[in-house]
N, C-alpha and C positions, 0 to 999 in steps of 0.2 A: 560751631558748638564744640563744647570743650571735651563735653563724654558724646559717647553714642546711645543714645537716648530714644526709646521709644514717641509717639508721637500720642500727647497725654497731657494731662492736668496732674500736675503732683498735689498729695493729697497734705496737709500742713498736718506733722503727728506732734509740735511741741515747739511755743515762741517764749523762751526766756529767755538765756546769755547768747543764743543762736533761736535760729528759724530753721527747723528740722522736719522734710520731707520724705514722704515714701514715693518713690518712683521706680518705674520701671526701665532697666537696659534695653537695647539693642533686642538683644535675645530673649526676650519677657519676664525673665529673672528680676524678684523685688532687690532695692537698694535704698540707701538714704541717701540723700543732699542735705547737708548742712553750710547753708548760710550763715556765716561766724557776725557777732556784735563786732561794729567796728567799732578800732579801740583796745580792746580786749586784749587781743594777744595778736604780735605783728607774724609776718610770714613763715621767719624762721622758728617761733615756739610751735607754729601748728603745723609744719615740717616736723617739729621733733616729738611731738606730740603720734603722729600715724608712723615715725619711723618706730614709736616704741611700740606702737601696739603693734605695727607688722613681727617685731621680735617675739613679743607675748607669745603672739598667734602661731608662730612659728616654733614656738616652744611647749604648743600641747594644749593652751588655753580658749576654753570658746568664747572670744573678742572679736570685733570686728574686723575686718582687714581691707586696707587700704584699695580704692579701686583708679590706675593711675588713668591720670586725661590722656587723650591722645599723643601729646608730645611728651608721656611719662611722667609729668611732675604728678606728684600727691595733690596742691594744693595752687589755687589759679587765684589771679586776683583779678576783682571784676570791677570794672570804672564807675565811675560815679554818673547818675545819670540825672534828668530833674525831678526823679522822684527819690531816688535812692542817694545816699551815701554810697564812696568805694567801698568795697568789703570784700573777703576772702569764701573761697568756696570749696568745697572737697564734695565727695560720695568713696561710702565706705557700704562693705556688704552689710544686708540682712541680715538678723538674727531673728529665728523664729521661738523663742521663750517666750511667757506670759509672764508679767510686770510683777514683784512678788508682793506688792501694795503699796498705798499711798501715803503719803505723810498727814496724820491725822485721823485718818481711817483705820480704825481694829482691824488686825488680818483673824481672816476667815478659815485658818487655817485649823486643824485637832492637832492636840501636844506631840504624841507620834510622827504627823507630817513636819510641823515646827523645827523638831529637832533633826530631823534629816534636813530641810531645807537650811536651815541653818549652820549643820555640820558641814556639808559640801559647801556652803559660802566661803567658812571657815579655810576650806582645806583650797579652794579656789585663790584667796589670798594669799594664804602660806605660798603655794606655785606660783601666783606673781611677785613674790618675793625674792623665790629664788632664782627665779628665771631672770629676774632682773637683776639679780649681783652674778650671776656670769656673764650679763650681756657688758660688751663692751660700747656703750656709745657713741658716736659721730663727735668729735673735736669740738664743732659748733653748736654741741647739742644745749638748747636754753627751754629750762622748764622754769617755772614758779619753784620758791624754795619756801615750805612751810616749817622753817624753822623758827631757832629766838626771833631773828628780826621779823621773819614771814606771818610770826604769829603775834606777837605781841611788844612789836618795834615802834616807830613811832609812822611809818605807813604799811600798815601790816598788808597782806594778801587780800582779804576780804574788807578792808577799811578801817578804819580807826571806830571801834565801839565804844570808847568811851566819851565821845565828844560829838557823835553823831545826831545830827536833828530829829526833834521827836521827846528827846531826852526829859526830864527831869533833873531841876539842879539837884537834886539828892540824888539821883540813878546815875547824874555825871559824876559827884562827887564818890560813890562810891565803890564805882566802874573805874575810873579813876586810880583808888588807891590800891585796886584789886589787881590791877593791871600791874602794880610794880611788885606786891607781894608775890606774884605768882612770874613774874621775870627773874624774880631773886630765885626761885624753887626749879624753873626751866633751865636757869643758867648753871644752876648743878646736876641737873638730869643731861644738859648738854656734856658734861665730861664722867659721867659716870659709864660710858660706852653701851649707853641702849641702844638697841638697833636702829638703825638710819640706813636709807637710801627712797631708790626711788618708791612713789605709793601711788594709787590711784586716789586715795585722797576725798573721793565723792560718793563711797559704795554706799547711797541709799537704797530705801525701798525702790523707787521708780529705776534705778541704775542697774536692778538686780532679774535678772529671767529666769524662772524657772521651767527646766525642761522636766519629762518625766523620771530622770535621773541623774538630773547634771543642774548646775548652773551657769548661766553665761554673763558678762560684766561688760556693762556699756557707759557710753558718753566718758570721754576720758579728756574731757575739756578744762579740770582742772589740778592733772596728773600732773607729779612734781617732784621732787626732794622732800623728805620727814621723817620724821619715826615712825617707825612702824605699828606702836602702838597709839598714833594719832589712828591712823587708815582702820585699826580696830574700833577704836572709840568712835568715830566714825558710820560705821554701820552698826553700831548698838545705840546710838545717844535717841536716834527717832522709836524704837520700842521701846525705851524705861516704862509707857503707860502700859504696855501688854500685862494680860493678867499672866501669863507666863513668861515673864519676863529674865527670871532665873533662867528656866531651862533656854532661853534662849542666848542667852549670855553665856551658859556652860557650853552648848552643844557645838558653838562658833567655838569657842577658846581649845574644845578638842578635838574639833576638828582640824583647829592650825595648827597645833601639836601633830597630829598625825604627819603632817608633812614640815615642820621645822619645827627646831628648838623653840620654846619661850620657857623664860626662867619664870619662876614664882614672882621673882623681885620686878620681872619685868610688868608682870600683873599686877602689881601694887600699886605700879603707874596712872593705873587704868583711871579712878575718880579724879585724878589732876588733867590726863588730856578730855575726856566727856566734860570739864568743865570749858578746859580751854578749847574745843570744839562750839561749845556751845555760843560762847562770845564769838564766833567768827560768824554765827549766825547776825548778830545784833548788826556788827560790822557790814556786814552784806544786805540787810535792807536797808541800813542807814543810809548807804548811798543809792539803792532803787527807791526813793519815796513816792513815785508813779505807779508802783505794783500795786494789784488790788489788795485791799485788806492790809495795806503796809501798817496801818497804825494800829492795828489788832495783832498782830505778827511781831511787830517791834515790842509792843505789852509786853507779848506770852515768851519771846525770847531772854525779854529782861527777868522776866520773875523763876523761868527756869535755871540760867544764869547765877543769880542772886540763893536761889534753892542748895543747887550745888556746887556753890563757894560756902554754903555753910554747914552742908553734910562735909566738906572735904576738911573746912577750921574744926568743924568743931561735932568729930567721929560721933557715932552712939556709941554707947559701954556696953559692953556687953555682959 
């Protein structure tokens, strides 16, 4: 065996892009196993993947931390057998935070809680920000790059959403033209020097723990290269339906102020990446059509989409 492993049934906590377990070490200490999709990402991204969170982690952040197999590596590859596919396999430690809710589900939280939870996300970001432009990377370090191409190229990160099955030839044609309008609008945000580097890229609800005073930031499976005000837009685009959805958009934006710069102008950003955030949604079921509720999911991503390409053309007056 590759870890030192208790003698146990792992208990299955979440099968999407991976098959992610709770088990126990050696020493009766919880941990996960993650089972990677094969396919997904080959050896070396999920190498560079636990080498980044080892830095995180080392820089103050409560992230997971790599737990090495006996012969040290991070990450084992496991052979193909007749039931399974090859695939890749890691265990990283425990984090004990509670989920801070699901997508779709009103969080349960009072305005008060909200905006401290949301502050410390806020200020949680900012410190993977910065921690990550001191870190100096490994030579071979290979992440996903959510940039122009990564986002809206002609195979983006999460799939091509304008041509993906399911579609409507109106939702293609108009996914479509929107795709180029808003490459012409990235393509000058790419040299206007918005911030860029690495991002965690996935801070949802389910991504996010809360302690009784902290928060801790998990699954960093589709950590990468982007701006920074994607990783923002990012963990705000699943609250838009909160009825306090303001303060919860303030309390984040200052609480990354508290820990690094953002300009005004950087803010301004904000309605163009929740848009283009939201098309990498369509993108990403288009190519799982096997998920449950994919053609209800594909609907509600289009007409969100479609929503906020038309608050972004066409502002209200105020």
């Amino acid at each position: 065996m590759h870890w030192s492993l208790a003698d146990q049934m792992p208990e299955l906590l979440k099968f999407r892009e991976n098959a992610v377990f709770r088990i126990c070490l050696a020493g009766g200490e919880p941990a996960v196993l993650r089972l990677h999709r094969p396919g997904y990402h080959d050896m070396r991204a999920l190498a560079s993947e636990l080498e980044w969170m080892a830095a995180v982690r080392a820089g103050g952040l409560r992230v997971p931390a790599p737990i090495p197999a006996a012969d040290g590596r991070n990450v084992v590859a496991l052979p193909a057998t007749a039931f399974f596919a090859g695939q890749h396999a890691d265990v990283v430690t425990w984090m004990n935070g509670k989920e801070l809710g699901r997508s779709g589900v009103p969080l349960g939280h009072a305005p008060d809680r909200l905006e401290r939870i949301f502050g410390r996300l806020g200020e949680a970001m900012a410190e993977l920000h910065n921690i990550s432009d001191r870190w100096v990377a490994p030579c071979d370090f290979n992440r996903p790059t959510w940039d122009l191409g990564g986002l809206l190229g002609e195979q983006p990160v999460w799939g091509r959403f304008w041509d993906c099955p399911g579609l409507t030839r109106d939702q293609t044609t108009r996914l479509s033209a929107l795709r180029h309008r808003l490459a012409e609008r990235l393509a000058a945000v790419a040299h206007s020097g918005l911030d860029y580097g690495l991002i965690h890229a996935d801070l949802v609800r389910e991504n996010v723990l809360v302690g009784p005073d902290h928060v801790e930031l998990i699954d960093f499976d589709d950590a990468g290269y982007g701006w920074r005000m994607f990783d923002i837009a990012t963990a705000l685009l699943r609250n838009r339906g909160e009825a306090n959805f303001a303060l919860i958009q303030s309390a984040l934006l200052a609480g990354y102020r508290r820990k690094r710069p953002l300009a005004d102008k950087d803010v301004e950003m904000l309605p163009l990446f929740l848009l283009i955030r939201s098309l990498t949604y369509i993108g990403w079921i288009g190519a799982r059509p096997g998920t449950p509720d994919s053609h209800e999911r594909l609907t509600r991503y289009v007409a969100e989409a479609l929503e906020l390409a038309g608050m972004l053309e066409s502002p209200a007056v105020s």
